[in-house]
C-alpha positions in Angstrom: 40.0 56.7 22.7 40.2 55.1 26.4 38.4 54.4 28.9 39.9 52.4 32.3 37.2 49.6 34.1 38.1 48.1 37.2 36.4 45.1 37.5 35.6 44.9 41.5 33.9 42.9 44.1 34.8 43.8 47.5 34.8 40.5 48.3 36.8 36.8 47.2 34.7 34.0 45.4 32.2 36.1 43.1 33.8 35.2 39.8 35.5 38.9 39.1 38.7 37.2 37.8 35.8 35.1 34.9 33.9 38.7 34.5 36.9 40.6 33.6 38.2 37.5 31.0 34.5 37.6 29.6 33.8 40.8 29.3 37.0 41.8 28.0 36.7 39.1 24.9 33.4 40.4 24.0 34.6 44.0 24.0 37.6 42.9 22.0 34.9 42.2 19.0 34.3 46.0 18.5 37.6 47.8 21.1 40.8 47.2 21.3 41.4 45.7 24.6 44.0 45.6 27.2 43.4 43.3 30.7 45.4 43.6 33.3 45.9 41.6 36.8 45.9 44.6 39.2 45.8 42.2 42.2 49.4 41.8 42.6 49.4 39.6 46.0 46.3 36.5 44.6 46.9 36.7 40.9 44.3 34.2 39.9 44.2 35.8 35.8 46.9 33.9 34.6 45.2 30.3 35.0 42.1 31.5 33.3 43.9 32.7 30.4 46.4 29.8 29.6 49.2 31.9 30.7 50.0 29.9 33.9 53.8 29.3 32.2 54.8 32.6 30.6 58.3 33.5 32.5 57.8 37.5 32.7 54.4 39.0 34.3 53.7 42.3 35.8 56.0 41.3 39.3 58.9 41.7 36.9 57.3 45.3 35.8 56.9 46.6 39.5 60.4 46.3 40.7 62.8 49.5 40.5 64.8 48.9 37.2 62.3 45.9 36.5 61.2 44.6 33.0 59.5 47.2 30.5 55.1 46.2 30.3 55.5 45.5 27.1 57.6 42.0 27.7 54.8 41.2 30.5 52.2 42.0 27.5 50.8 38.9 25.6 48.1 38.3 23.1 45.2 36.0 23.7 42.3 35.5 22.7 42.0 38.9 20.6 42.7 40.6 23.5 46.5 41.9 25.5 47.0 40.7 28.8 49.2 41.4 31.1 49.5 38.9 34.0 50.6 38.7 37.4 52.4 36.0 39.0 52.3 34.0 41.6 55.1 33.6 43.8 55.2 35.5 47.0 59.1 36.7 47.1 57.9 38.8 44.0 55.0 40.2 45.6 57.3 40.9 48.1 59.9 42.7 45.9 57.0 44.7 43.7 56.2 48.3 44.5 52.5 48.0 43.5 52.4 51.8 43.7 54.1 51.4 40.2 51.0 50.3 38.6 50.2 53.9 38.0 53.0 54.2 35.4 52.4 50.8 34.2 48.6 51.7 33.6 49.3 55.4 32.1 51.9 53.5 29.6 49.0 50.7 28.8 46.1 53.6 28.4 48.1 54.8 25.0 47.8 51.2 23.0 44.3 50.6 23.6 40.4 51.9 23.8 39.4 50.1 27.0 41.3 49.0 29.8 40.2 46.4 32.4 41.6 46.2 35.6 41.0 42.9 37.5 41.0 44.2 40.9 42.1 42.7 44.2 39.2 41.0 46.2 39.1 43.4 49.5 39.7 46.7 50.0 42.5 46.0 53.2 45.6 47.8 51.8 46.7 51.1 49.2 47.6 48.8 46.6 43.7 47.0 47.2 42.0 49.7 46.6 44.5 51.7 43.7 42.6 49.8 40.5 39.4 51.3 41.7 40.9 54.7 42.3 42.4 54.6 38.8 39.0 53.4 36.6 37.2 55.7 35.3 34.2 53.5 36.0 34.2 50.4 38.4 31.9 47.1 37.5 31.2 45.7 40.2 30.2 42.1 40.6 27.7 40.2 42.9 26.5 37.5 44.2 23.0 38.0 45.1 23.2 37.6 48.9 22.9 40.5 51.0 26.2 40.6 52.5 27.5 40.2 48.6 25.6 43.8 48.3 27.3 45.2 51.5 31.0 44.2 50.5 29.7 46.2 46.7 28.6 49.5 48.5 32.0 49.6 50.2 33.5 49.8 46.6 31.1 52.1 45.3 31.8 54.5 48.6 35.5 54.4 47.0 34.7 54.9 43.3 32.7 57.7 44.5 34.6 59.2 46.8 37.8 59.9 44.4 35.9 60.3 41.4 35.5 57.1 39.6 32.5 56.7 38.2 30.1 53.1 38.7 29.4 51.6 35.4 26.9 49.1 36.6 26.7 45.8 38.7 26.7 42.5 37.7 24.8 39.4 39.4 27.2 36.5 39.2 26.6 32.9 40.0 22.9 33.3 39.9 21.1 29.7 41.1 17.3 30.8 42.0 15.3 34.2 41.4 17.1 37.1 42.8 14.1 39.8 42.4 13.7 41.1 45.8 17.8 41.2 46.3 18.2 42.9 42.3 15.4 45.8 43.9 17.8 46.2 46.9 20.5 46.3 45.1 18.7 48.5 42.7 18.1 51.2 45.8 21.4 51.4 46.3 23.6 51.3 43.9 24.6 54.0 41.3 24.6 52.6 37.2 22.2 50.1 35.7 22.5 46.4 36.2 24.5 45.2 33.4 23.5 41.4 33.4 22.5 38.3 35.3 24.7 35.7 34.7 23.4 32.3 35.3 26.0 29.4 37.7 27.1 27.5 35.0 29.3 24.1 34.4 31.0 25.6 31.2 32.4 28.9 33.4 34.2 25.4 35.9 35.2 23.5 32.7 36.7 26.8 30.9 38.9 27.3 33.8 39.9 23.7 33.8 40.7 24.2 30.3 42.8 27.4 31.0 40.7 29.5 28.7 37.9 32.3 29.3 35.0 31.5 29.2 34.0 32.8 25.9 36.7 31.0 24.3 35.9 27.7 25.9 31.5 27.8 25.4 31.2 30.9 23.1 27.5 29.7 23.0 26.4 29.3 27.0 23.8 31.1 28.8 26.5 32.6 31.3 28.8 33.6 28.0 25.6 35.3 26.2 24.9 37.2 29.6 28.5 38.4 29.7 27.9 39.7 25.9 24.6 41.5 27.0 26.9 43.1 29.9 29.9 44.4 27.7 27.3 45.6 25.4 25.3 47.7 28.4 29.3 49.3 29.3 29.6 51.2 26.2 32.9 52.4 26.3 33.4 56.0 26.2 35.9 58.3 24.4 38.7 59.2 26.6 41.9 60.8 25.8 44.7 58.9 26.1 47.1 61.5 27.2 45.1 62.7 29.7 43.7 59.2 31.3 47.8 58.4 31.5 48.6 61.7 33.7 45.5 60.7 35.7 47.1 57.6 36.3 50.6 59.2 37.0 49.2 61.7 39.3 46.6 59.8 40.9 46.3 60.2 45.1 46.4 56.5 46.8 43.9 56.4 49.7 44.7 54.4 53.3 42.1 52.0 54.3 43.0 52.1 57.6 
């Protein structure tokens, strides 16, 4: 089996990069799981998941002739990840159009694949994770213009056939009731989970660990588990999500 998430906001600052990390470990107790840092020009994944070091990452994969996934593949925390750098000459020199391919080979190891996804939707390569999921997450903050940058992913999902799994209210301070029945109105999928602001989500990515590896036992990583646990992954064929990926149609935002 395999199913493809992309883990999306629409929007920098929400937390996706922590969401993707958490939700990913607690599907690893049941999947086998594969993340992946689809946002190829402010790969932030890396630092969460103590891989800020390693020498190849997925740059190295999306050149022509580049480095095969599997040496930008590395296992962590029960879980493969596959990293994207940092440096902006490899941006540069990466065809990000080659994450299909990298994604179809990926989608033949593993039941559930999470795709961290850039924060806007500006560019091809932006908006490709989404246009590859089967089903998008898509996390808020619970402020109306938060909700606004979500429909503009769900309007994509939709639009080429991805399906919306659910949102998720991130970085929640106060009661969020009358923002939750907006969002509620509007969006397709359940919510998933409201997960509290919380010290231990800053301290785990001081520590260079997600945050279920760093406070298994906090609010914000027993609201992640209740979130994984809502997705229930369903039973794709792996040969046929990879020639999706392969022949998958990029959309212009422009």
């Amino acid at each position: 089996m395999v199913e493809a998430f992309a883990v999306a906001s629409g929007k920098g600052g929400t937390g996706k990069t922590t969401s993707t990390l958490a939700l990913g470990m607690a599907l690893a107790e049941q999947y086998d799981v594969t993340v992946v840092d689809a946002d190829t020009g402010m790969a932030n994944l890396l630092f969460h998941a103590g891989l800020a070091d390693v020498e190849t990452t997925l740059h190295d994969v999306l050149v022509e002739g580049g480095a095969p996934v599997e040496a930008a593949t590395y296992d962590r925390f029960g879980m493969r990840v596959v990293p994207c750098g940092t440096s902006l000459s490899a941006f540069e020199a990466a065809d990000p159009e080659r994450l299909r391919g990298v994604v179809a080979t990926l989608a033949a190891d593993a039941d559930v694949l999470l795709l961290d996804s850039p924060a806007t939707l500006s560019s091809k390569s932006a908006v490709l994770p989404v246009v590859l999921a089967d089903r998008v997450v898509i996390v808020l903050q619970p402020t109306i213009p938060a909700i606004s940058d979500g429909l503009k992913v769900q309007e994509y999902a939709l639009s080429y056939g991805s399906d919306v799994a659910g949102t998720l209210f991130n970085k929640v301070q106060t009661d969020i009731e009358a923002v939750r029945e907006r969002a509620d109105r509007y969006f397709e999928g359940p919510l998933l989970a409201t997960v509290p602001e919380s010290d231990a989500v800053r301290a785990a990515r001081s520590a260079g660990e997600p945050l279920l590896a760093h406070a298994p036992d906090s609010t914000a990583g027993a609201a992640y588990r209740e979130a994984a646990d809502a997705l229930d992954p369903r039973d794709g064929d792996s040969g046929d999500v990879a020639e999706r990926f392969r022949t998958a149609v990029i959309p212009d935002p422009s």
